[in-house]
C-alpha positions in Angstrom: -83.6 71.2 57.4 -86.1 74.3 57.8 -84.4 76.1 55.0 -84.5 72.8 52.3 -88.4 72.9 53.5 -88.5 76.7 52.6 -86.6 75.8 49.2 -89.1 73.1 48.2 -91.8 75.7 49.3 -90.7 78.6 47.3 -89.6 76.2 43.8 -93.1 74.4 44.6 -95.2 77.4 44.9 -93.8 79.0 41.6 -96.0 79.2 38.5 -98.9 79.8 41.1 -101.8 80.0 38.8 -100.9 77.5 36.2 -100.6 74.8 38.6 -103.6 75.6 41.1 -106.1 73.4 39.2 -103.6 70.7 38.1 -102.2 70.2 40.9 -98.9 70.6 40.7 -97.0 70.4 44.5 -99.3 73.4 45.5 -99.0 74.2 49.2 -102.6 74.5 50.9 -103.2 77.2 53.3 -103.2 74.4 56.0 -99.7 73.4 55.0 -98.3 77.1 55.2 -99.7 77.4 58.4 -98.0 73.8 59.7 -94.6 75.3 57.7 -95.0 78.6 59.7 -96.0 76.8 63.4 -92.7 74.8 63.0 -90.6 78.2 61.3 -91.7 79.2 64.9 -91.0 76.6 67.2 -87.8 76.2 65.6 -87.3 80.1 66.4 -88.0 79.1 70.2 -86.2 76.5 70.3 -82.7 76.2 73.0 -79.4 77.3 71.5 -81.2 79.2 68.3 -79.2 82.5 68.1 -81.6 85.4 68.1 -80.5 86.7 64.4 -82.0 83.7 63.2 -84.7 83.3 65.5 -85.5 86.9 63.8 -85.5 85.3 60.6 -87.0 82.5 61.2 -89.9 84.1 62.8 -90.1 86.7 59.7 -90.3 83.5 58.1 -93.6 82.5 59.8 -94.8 85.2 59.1 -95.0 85.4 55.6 -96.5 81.8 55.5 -98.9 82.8 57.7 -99.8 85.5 55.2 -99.3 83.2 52.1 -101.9 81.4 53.7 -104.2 84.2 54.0 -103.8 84.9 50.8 -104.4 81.4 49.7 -107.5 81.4 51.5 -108.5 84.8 49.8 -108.1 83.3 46.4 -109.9 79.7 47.4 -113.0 82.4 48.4 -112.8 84.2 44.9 -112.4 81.2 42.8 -115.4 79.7 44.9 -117.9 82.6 44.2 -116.5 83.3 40.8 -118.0 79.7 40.2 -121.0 79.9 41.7 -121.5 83.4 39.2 -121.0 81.3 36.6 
């Protein structure tokens, strides 16, 4: 299940800045973060193997810095508009 969410992630999040105004199945910052809080419950769970407990906390991770990033670029766009 976790790695069809991370598929429909990654396809979804392609074509990043064509689709940010339109609207096409962008992930939000708050969604990455929710993605990378279950990557790492799912990590903790009982019986998870600690080779992908690694991975699946790497996984986390890089949400949690795709959402950083997202909120970077939310910032940007904001004061780009209010320059303009």
């Amino acid at each position: 299940m976790f790695i069809f969410e991370l598929f429909k992630f990654v396809v979804s999040s392609t074509s990043v800045f064509s689709s940010i105004h339109i609207g096409l199945g962008m992930r939000t910052a708050e969604e990455c973060r929710k993605l990378a809080a279950a990557y790492r419950s799912k990590a903790g769970a009982a019986g998870v193997g600690p080779r992908t407990a690694s991975v699946l906390k790497n996984i986390a991770k890089s949400l949690t810095g795709l959402a950083k990033q997202y909120d970077l670029l939310s910032a940007i766009e904001e004061e780009e508009r209010r320059a303009n």
